[in-house]
C-alpha positions as CSV (number, residue, x, y, z in Angstrom):
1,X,-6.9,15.8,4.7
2,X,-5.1,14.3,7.5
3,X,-4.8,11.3,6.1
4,X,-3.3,12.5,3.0
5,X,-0.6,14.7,5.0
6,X,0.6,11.4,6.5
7,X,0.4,9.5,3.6
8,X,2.8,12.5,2.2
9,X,5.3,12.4,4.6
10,X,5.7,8.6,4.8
11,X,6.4,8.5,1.2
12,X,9.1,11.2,1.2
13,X,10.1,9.6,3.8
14,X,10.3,6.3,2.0
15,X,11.8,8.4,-1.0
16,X,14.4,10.4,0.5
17,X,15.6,8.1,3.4
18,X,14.9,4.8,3.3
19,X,15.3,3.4,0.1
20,X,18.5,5.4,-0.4
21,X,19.8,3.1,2.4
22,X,18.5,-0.2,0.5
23,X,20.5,1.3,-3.1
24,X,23.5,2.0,-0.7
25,X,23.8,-1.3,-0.1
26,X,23.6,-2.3,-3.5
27,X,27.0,-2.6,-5.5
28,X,26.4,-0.9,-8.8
29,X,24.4,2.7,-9.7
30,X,23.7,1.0,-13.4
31,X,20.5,-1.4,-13.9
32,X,18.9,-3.3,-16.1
33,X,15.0,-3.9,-16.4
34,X,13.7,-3.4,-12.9
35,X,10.8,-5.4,-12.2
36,X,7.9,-3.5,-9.1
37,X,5.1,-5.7,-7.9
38,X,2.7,-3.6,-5.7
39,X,4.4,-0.9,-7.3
40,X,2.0,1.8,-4.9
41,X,3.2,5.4,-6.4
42,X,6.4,4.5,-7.7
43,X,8.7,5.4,-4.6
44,X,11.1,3.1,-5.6
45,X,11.2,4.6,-9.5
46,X,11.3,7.8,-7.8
47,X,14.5,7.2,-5.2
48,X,16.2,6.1,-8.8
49,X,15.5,8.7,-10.1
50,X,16.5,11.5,-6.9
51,X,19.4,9.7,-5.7
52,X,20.6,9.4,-10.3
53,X,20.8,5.6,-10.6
54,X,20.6,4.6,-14.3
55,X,18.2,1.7,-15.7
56,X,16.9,0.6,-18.8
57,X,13.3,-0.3,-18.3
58,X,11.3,-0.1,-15.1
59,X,8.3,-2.2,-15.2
60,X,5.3,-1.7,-12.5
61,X,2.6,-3.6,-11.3
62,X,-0.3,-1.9,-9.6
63,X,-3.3,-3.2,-9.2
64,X,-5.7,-1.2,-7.0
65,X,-7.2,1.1,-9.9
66,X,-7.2,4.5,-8.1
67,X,-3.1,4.0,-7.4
68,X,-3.1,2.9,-11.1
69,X,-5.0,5.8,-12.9
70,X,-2.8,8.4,-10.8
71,X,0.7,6.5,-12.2
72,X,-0.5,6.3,-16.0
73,X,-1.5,10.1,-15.7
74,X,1.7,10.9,-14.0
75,X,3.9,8.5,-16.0
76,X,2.2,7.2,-19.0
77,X,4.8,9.5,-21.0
78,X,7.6,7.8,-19.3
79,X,9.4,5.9,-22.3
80,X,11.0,3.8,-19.7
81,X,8.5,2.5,-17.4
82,X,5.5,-0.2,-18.4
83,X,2.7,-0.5,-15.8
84,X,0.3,-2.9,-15.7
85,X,-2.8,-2.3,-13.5
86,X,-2.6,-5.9,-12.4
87,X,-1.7,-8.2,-9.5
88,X,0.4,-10.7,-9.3
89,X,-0.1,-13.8,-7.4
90,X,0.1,-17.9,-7.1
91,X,-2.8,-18.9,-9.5
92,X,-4.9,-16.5,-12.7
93,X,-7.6,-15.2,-11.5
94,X,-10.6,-12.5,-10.1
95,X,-10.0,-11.7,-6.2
96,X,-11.4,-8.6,-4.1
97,X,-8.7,-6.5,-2.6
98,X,-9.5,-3.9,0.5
99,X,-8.7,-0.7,-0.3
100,X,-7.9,0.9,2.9
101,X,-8.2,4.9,3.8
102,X,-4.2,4.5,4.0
103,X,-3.4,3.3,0.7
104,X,0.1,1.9,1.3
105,X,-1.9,-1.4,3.4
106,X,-4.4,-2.1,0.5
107,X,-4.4,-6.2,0.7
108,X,-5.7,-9.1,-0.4
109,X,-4.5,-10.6,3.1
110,X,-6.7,-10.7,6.1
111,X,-5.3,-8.1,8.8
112,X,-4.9,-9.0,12.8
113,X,-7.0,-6.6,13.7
114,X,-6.0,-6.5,17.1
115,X,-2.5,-5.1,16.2
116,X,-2.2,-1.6,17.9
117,X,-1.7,-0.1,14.8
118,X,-4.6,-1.4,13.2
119,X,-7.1,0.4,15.9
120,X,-4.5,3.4,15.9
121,X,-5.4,3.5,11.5
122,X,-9.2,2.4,12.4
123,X,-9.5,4.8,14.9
124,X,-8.1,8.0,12.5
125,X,-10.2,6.8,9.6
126,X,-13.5,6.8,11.3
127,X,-13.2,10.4,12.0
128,X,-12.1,11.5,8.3
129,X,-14.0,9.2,6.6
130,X,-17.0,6.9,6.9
131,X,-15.8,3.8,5.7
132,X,-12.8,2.7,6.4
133,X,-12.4,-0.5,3.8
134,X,-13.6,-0.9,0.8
135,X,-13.3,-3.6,-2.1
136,X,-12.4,-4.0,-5.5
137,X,-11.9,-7.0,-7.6
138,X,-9.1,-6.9,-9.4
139,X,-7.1,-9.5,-12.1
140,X,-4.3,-11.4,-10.7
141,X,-1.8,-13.1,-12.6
142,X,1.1,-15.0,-12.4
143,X,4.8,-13.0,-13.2
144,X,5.4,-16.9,-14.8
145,X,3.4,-15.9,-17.9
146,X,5.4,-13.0,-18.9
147,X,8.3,-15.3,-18.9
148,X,10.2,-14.2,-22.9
149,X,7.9,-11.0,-22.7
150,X,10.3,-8.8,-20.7
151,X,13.8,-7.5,-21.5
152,X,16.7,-9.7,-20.0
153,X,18.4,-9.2,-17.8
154,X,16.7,-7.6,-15.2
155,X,18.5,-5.9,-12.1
156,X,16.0,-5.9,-9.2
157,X,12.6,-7.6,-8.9
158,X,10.6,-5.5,-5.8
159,X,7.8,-7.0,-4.2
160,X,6.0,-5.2,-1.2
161,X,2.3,-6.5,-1.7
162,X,1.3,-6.1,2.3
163,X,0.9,-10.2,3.2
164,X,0.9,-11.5,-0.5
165,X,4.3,-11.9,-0.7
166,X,4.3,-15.9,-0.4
167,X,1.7,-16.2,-3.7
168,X,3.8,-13.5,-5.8
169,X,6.9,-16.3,-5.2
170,X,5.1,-19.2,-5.7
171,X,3.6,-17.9,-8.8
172,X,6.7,-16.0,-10.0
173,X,9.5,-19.4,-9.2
174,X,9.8,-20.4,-13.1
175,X,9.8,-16.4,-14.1
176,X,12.9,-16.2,-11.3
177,X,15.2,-19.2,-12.5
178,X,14.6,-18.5,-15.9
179,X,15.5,-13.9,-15.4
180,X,17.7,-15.0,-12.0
181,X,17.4,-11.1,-11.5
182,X,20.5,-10.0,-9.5
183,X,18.4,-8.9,-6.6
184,X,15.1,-9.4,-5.1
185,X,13.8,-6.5,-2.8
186,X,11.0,-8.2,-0.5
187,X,9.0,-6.2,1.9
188,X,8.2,-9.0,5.0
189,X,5.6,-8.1,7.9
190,X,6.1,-9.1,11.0
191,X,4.6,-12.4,12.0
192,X,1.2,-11.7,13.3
193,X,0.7,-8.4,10.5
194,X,-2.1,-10.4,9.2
195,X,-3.9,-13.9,10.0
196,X,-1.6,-17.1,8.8
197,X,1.3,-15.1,7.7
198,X,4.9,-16.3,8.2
199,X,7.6,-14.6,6.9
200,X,9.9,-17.8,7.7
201,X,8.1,-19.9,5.4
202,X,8.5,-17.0,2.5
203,X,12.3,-16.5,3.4
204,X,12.5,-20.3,3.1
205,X,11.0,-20.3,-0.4
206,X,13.5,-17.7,-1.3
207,X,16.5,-19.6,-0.4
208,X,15.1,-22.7,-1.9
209,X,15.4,-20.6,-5.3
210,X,19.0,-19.9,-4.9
211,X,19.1,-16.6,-3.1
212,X,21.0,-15.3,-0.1
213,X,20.0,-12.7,2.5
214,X,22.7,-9.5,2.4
215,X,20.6,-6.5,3.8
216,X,17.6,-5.9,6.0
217,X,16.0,-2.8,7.0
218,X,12.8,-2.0,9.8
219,X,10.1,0.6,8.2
220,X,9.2,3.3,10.7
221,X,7.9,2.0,14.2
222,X,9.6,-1.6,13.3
223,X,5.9,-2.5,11.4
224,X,8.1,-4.3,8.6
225,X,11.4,-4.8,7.6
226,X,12.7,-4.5,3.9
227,X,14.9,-7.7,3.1
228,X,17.6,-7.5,-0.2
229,X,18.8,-11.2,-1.3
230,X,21.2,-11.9,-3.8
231,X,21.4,-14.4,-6.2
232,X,23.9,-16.6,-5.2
233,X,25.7,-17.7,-8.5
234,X,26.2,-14.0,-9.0
């Protein structure tokens, strides 16, 4: 229960506050197809939607199946959005992901588990549940194969996928130059989040690809940072 009344309040907050500020920054209040990988419960559809920003098609990828059956019961009626309870990463195939007691840090990523934050979660989820992680194997895919299979052209491409972020690019570079969506919404941990992470070397990747850096915003507690990049031919 306590878990679930925090869980609550960080996504309104989310909702209500911090995305607003990312959309702010943004320069038009009329999208396109919207592309959301590690779509979670569709905060970012849902500051769209509060805060009355048009789009035409809002595509989600969700891949943790619990997260997933909740959004097609909530929005399977939805005649914009498409969700696909599927991850997206570097190469096709099966991989375990932890599904934590807070679902917004399911990964496929190996945590630091010496981060504060990590024995502060560990710590709460021992005493309201017994097992703090548990695993499911889920498909991943590359966003490169839906290349031609989504509406053109598309507005915003999100990715917040909790240390994954480097094989959703790699696997998504042809899918990018070929859509060169407007602007790419990146959640980036900080440095030691999880084990071998480095959100230089994903930045890097980025501007290799022809994007430029025009926003960034710290999560509560400064635990990640949202980044916006624009294309730069645009």
């Amino acid at each position: 229960m306590i878990i679930k009344l925090l869980e609550t309040i960080l996504d309104f907050y989310v909702i209500l506050i911090h995305n607003k500020k990312i959309l702010n920054k943004l320069d038009t209040k009329k999208f396109n197809s919207i592309i959301d990988i590690g779509a979670h419960k569709l905060e970012l559809f849902n500051s769209l939607k509060k805060f009355n920003y048009k789009f035409d098609r809002y595509i989600a990828f969700e891949p943790e199946k619990n997260l997933f059956d909740g959004l097609k019961l909530k929005y399977g009626m939805e005649d914009t959005i498409e969700l696909y309870n599927l991850a997206v990463g570097s190469v096709d195939k099966i991989e375990k992901i932890s599904v934590n007691s807070f679902s917004s840090t399911n990964t496929f990523s190996e945590i630091n588990s010496d981060l504060l934050k990590y024995k502060i979660k560990n710590f709460l989820s021992k005493l309201f549940r017994k097992k703090e992680i548990l695993t499911q194997s889920v498909e991943v895919v590359k966003l490169d194969n839906f290349i031609n299979k989504f509406d053109k052209p598309v507005s915003i491409l999100k990715i917040d996928t909790e240390g994954y972020e480097k094989e959703v690019i790699e696997g998504a570079t042809k899918f990018i130059l070929e859509y060169t969506p407007r602007y790419l919404i990146i959640e980036l941990q900080n440095e030691n989040n999880y084990k071998n992470y480095s959100p230089k070397e994903i930045e890097k990747l980025i501007y290799e690809i022809g994007y430029k850096k025009v926003f960034e915003m710290f999560g509560p507690f400064n635990l990640f940072k949202d980044s916006v990049y624009r294309i730069s031919n645009k």
